[in-house]
C-alpha positions as CSV (number, residue, x, y, z in Angstrom):
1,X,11.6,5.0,41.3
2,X,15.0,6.3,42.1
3,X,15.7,4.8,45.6
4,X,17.1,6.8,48.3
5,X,18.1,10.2,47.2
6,X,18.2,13.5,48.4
7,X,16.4,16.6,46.6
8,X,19.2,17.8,45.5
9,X,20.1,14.7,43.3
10,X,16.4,14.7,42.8
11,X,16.6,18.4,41.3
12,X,19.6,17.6,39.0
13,X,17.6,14.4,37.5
14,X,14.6,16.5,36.8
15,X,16.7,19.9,35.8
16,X,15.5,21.6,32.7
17,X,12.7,18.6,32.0
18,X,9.0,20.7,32.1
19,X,6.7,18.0,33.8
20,X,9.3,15.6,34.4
21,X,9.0,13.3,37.6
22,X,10.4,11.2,39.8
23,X,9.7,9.0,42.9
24,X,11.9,9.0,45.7
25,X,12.4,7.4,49.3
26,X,13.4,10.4,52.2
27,X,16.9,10.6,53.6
28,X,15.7,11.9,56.6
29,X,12.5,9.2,56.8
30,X,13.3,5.8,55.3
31,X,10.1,4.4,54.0
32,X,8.1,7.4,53.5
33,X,8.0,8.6,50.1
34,X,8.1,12.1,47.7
35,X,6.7,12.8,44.7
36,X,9.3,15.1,43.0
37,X,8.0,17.2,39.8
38,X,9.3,19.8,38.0
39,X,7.1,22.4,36.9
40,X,7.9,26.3,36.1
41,X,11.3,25.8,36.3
42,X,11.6,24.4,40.0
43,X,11.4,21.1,41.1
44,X,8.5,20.5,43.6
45,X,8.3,18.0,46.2
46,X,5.3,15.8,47.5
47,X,4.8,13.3,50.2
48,X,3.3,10.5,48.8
49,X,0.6,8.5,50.2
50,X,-1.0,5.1,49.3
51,X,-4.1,3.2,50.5
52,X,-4.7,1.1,48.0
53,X,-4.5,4.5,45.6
54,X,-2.1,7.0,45.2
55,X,-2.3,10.2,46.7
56,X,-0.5,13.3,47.6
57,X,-3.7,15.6,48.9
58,X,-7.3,14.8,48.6
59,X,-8.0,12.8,45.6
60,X,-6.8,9.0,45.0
61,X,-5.5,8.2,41.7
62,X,-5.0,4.3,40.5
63,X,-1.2,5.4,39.3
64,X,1.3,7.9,40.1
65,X,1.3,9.0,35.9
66,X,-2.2,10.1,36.3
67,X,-1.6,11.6,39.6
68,X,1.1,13.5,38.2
69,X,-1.4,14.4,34.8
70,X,-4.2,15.9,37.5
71,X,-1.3,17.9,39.1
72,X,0.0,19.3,36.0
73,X,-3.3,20.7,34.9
74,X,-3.9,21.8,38.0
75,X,-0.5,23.4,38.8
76,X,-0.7,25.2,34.8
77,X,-4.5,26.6,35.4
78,X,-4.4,27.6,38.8
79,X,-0.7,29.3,38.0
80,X,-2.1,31.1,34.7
81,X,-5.5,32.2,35.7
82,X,-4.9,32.8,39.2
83,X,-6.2,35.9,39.0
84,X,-9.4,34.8,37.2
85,X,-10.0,31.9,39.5
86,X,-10.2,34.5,42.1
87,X,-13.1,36.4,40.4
88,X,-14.8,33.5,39.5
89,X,-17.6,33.8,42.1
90,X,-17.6,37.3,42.1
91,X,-20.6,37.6,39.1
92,X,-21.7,34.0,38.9
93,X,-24.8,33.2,36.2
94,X,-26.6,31.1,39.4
95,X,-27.8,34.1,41.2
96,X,-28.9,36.3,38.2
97,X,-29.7,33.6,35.4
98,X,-30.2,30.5,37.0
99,X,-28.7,28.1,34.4
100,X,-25.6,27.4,33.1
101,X,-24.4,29.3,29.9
102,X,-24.0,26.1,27.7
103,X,-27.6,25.6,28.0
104,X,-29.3,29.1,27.7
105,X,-31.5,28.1,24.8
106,X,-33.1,25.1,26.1
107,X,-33.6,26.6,29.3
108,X,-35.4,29.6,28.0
109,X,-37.7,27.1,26.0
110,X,-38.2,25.5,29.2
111,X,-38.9,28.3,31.6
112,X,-40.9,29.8,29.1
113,X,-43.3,26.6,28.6
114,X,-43.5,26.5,32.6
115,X,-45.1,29.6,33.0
116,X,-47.4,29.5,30.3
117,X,-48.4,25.8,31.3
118,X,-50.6,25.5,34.5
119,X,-49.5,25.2,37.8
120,X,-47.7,21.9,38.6
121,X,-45.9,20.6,41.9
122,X,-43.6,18.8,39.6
123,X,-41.5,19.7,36.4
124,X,-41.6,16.9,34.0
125,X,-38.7,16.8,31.1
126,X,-39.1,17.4,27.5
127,X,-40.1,15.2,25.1
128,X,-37.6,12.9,23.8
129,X,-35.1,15.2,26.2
130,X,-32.8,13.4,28.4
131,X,-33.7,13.9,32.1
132,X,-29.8,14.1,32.4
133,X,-29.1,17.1,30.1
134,X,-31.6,19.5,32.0
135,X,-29.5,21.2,34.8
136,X,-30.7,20.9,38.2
137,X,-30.8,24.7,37.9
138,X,-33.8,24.6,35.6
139,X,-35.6,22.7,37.9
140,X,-34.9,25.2,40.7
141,X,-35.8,27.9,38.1
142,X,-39.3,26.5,37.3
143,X,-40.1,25.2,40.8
144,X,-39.7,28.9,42.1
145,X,-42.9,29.4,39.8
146,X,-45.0,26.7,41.5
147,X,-47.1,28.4,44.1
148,X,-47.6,25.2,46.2
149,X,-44.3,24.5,46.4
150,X,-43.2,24.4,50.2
151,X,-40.0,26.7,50.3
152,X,-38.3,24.8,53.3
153,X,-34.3,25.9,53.0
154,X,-32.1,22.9,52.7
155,X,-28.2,22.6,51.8
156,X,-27.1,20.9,48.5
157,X,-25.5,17.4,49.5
158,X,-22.2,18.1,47.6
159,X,-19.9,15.3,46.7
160,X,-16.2,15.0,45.2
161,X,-17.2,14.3,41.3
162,X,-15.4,13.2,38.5
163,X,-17.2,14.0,35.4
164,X,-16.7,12.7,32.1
165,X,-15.5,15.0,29.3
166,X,-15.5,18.8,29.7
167,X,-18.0,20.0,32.3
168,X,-18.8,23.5,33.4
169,X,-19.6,25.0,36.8
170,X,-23.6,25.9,37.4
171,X,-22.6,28.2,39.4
172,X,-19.9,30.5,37.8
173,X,-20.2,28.4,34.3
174,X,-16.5,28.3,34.0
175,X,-15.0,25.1,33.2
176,X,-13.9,22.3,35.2
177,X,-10.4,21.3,35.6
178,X,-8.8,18.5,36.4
179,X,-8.4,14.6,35.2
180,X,-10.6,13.7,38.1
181,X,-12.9,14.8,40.6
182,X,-13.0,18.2,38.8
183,X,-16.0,19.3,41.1
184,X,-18.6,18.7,43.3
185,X,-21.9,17.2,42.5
186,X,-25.2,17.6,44.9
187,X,-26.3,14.1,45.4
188,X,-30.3,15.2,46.1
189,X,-30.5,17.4,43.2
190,X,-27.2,16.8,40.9
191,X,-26.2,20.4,40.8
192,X,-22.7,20.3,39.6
193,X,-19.8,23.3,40.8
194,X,-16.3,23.5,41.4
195,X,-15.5,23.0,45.1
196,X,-14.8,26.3,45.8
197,X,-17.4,27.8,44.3
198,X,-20.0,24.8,46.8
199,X,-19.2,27.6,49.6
200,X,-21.3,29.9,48.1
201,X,-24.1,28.4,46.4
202,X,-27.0,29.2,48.8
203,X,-29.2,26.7,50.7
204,X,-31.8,25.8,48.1
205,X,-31.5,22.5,47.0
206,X,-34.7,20.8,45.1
207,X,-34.1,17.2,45.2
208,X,-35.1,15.5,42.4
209,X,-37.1,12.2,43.3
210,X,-35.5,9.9,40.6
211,X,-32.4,10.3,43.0
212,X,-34.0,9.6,46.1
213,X,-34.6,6.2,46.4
214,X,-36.1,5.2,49.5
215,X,-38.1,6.7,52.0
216,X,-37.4,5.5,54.9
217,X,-33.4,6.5,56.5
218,X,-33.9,9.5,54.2
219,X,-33.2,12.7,55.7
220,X,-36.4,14.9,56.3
221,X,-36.3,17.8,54.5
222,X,-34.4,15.8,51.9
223,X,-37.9,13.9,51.4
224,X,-40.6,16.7,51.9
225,X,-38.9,18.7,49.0
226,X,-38.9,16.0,47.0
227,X,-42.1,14.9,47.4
228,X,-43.4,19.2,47.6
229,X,-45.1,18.5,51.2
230,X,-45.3,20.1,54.1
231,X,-44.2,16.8,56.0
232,X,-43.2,13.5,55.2
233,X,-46.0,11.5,53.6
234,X,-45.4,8.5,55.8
235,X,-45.9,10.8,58.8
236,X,-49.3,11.8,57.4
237,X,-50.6,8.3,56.2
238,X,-49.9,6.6,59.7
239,X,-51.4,9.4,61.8
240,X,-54.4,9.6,59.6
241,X,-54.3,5.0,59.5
242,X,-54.3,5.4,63.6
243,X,-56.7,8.8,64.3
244,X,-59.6,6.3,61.9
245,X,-59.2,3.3,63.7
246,X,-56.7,3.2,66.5
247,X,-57.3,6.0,68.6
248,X,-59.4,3.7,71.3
249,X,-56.5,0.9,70.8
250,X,-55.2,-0.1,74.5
251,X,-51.4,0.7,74.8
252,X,-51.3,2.4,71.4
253,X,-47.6,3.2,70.8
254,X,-46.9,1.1,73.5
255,X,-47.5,-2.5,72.5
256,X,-45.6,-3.7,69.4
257,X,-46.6,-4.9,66.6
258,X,-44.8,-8.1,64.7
259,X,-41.5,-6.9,63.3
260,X,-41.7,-8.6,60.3
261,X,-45.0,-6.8,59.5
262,X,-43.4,-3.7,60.3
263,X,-41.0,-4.1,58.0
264,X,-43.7,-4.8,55.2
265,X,-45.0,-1.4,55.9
266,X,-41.4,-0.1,55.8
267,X,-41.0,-1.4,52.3
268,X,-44.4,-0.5,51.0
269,X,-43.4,3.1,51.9
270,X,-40.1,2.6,50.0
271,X,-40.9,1.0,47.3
272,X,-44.9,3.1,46.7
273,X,-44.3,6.3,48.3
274,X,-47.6,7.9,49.1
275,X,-49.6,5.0,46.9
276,X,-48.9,2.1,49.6
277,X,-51.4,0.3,51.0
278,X,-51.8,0.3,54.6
279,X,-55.5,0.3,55.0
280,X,-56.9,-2.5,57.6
281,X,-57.8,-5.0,55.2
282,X,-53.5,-5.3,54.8
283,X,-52.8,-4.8,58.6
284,X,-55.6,-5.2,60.8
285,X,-53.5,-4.7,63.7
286,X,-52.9,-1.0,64.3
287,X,-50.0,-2.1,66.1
288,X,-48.5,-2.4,62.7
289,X,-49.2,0.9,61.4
290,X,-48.0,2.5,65.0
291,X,-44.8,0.7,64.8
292,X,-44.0,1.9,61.3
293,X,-44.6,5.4,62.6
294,X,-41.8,5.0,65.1
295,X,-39.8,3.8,62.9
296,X,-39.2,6.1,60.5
297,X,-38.6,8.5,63.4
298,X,-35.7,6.5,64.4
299,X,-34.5,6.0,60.8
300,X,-34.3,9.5,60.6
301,X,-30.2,10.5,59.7
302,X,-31.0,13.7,61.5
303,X,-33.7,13.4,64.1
304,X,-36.8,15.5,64.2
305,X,-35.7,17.2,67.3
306,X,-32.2,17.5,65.9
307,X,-28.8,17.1,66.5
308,X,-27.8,20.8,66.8
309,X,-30.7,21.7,69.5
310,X,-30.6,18.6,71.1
311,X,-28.4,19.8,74.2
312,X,-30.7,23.2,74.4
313,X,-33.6,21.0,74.7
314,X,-32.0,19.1,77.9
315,X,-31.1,22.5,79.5
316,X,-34.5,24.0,78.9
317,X,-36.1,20.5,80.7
318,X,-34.0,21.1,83.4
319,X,-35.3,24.3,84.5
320,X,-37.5,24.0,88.0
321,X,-40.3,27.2,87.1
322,X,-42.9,25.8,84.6
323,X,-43.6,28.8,83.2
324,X,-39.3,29.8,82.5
325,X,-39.2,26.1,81.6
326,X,-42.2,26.3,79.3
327,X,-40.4,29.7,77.6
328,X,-37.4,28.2,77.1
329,X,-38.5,25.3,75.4
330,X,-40.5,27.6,72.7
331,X,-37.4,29.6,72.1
332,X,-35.3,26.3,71.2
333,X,-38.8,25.0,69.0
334,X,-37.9,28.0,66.9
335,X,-34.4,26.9,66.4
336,X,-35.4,23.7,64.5
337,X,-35.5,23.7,60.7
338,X,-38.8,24.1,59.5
339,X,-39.7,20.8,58.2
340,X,-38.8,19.4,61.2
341,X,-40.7,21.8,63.0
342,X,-44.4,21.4,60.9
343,X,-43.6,17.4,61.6
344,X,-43.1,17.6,65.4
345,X,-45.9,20.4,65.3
346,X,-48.0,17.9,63.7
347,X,-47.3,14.8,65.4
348,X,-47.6,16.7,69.2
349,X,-51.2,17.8,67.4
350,X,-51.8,13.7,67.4
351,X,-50.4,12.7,70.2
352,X,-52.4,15.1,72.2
353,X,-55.9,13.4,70.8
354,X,-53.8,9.9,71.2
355,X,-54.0,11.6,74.9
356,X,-57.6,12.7,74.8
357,X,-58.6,9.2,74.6
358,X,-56.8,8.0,77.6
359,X,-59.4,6.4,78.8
360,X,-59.6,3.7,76.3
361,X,-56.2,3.4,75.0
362,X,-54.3,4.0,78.8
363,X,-51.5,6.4,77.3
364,X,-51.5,9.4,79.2
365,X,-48.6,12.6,78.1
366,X,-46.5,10.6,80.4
367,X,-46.5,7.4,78.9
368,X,-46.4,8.8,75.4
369,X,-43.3,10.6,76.4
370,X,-41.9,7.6,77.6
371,X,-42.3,5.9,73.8
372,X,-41.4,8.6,72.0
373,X,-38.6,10.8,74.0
374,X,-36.2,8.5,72.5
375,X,-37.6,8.5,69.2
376,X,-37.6,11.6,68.5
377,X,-34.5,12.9,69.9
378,X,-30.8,11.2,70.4
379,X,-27.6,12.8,72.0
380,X,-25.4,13.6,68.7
381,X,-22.6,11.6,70.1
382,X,-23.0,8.1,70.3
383,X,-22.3,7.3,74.6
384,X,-24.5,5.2,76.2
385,X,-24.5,6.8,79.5
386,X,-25.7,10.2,77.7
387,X,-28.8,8.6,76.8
388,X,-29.2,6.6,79.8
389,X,-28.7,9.8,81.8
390,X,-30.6,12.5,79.4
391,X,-33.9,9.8,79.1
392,X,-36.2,11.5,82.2
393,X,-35.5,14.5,80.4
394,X,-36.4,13.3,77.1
395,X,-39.6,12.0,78.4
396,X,-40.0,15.4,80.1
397,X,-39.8,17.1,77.1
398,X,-42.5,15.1,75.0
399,X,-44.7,15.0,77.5
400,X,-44.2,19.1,77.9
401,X,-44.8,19.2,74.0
402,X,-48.1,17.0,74.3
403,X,-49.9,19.0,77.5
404,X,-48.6,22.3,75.8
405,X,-49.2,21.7,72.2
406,X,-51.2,24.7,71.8
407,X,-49.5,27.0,73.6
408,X,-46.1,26.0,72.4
409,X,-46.8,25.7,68.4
């Protein structure tokens, strides 16, 4: 750390010293500080930040002498092979092989033994094969094969990676730069790619179920592709729980069942998946089984009507003609992705017999709209006075989806 000097000084320390660098505090800022580095014969100057790690752009180092390592390989790759970096997508293996290079061999084994095998929703690994070796790809490869697999699109979750050792992209199966966070990894199904190449890796991502670990606050096409069904298994259980035994329950939906039992149904669901137990000789009270139904609505990350149509909904419930009103709302149905739209599709499907037994249970379109308008959608910015002014229309648009079920899906 030299104190405060100017650039100039700066560039006579570091003068004819390849990778050489210096920290310095600004002339013209006091107390903000540059990173100055000489590489190809110029010195180059970074602001430097530090939040409890050092950093100059995106990535956070624990000192500057690795920060300045990373920026250096960085600087050397990206300066001779500029013009290859730039073709790098151009012809990538991911859209005409479907694995990376390195693992061509094991893959073909695989894919091969897939097709010949018979039909399974799920790829299983290798005998004494490491789950951790088989490329995500693979799994996209062989689940493309599976006939009752349900082809809902989904983007990959990608996240800034740093991998250990040398890594190549699945994309373009070049190799990863870098000291640290050399790439991108997709949390749901582990496909790892440089960052630039993420922007074109299309929206197919297969999550792999040992990486989702709860079922509950997961996002719902996230968990129907993991699972391979058309909706969320909870969804299913609880409807089919409530149509044997609740339907004739009064103010089903309505009245609550004990939180604490609620929350055993949560974690059955977590912890079992589609083998939980939530049969009447557990919960009795179909209260229980109703609650944990809305729920896991309002878990949801992403609501079922989501966040993106959520404003087109309100519009379309504002119109005065039924029948324009009625049109509209189809026209933003078809906007929804399609997992969310089989589950809403499905649950209107329930709620419409929930209604057909009014006369027992006392919950009418209205009063199911009511319960579930702000379950199944929320405003996507967080204001209190949104929701408090957009809940009539909420309601309005459930109870729309209920009368019109058949009509609209």
């Amino acid at each position: 750390f030299h104190g405060i000097i100017s650039r100039e000084q700066a560039d006579e320390i570091l003068a004819g010293v390849e990778g050489a660098y210096i920290l310095r505090e600004s002339q013209r800022q006091p107390g903000c500080y540059t990173l100055a580095l000489r590489f190809g014969n110029q010195t180059l100057n970074y602001r430097l930040f530090y939040d409890g790690k050092h950093f100059v752009g995106e990535k956070r180092f624990e000192s500057i002498h690795d920060l300045v390592t990373d920026g250096l390989i960085t600087l050397y790759i990206e300066t001779k092979a500029s013009e290859y970096i730039s073709k790098m997508t151009t012809n990538p293996i991911y859209e005409h092989i479907g694995y990376a290079t390195l693992l061509r061999e094991k893959v073909s084994r695989r894919l091969s033994r897939t097709r010949n095998e018979s039909r399974k929703a799920s790829v299983t690994s290798e005998e004494n094969t490491p789950v951790e070796k088989i490329t995500s790809l693979v799994r996209r490869a062989a689940l493309t094969q599976n006939d009752n697999h349900f082809n809902y699109e989904k983007a990959h979750n990608f996240k800034v990676h740093t991998f250990r050792g040398p890594h190549w992209c699945e994309y373009c199966a070049n190799f990863m730069w870098g000291l640290i966070a050399q790439g991108v990894r997709c949390s749901d199904c582990g496909l790892n790619v440089h960052k630039q190449c993420s922007k074109y890796v299309p929206n197919d991502c297969q999550p792999d179920l040992k990486r989702i670990k709860r079922v509950y606050c997961c996002d719902l096409t996230t968990l129907v592709k993991a699972h391979n069904t058309q909706r969320p298994m909870v969804v299913d259980s609880c409807i089919r729980e409530i149509e044997a035994r609740g339907l004739k329950s009064e103010g089903l939906y309505r009245v609550s069942g004990f939180t604490e039992h609620i929350e055993d149904v949560k974690m059955a669901f977590d912890r079992d998946g589609d083998k939980a137990d939530i049969s009447a000789s557990i919960y009795p009270d179909i209260n229980i089984i109703a609650g944990a139904l809305k729920l896991y609505f309002r878990d949801l990350p992403i609501p079922v009507i989501t966040y993106d149509t959520y404003s087109k909904f309100i519009e379309a419930a504002k119109i005065s003609n039924p029948d324009e009103r009625l049109e509209a709302i189809h026209e933003v149905l078809m906007l929804l992705p399609a997992a969310h739209y089989e589950t809403l599709r499905y649950l209107m499907i329930h709620l419409k017999k929930v209604f057909f037994f009014y006369f027992f249970n006392f919950m009418n379109a209205e009063n199911l709209g009511i319960v579930f308008g702000p379950t199944l959608m929320r405003p996507p910015e967080d204001s209190t006075l949104a929701t408090l002014n957009d809940m009539r229309y909420q309601k309005l648009i459930v109870q729309i989806l209920i009368e019109n079920e058949d009509v609209l899906f």
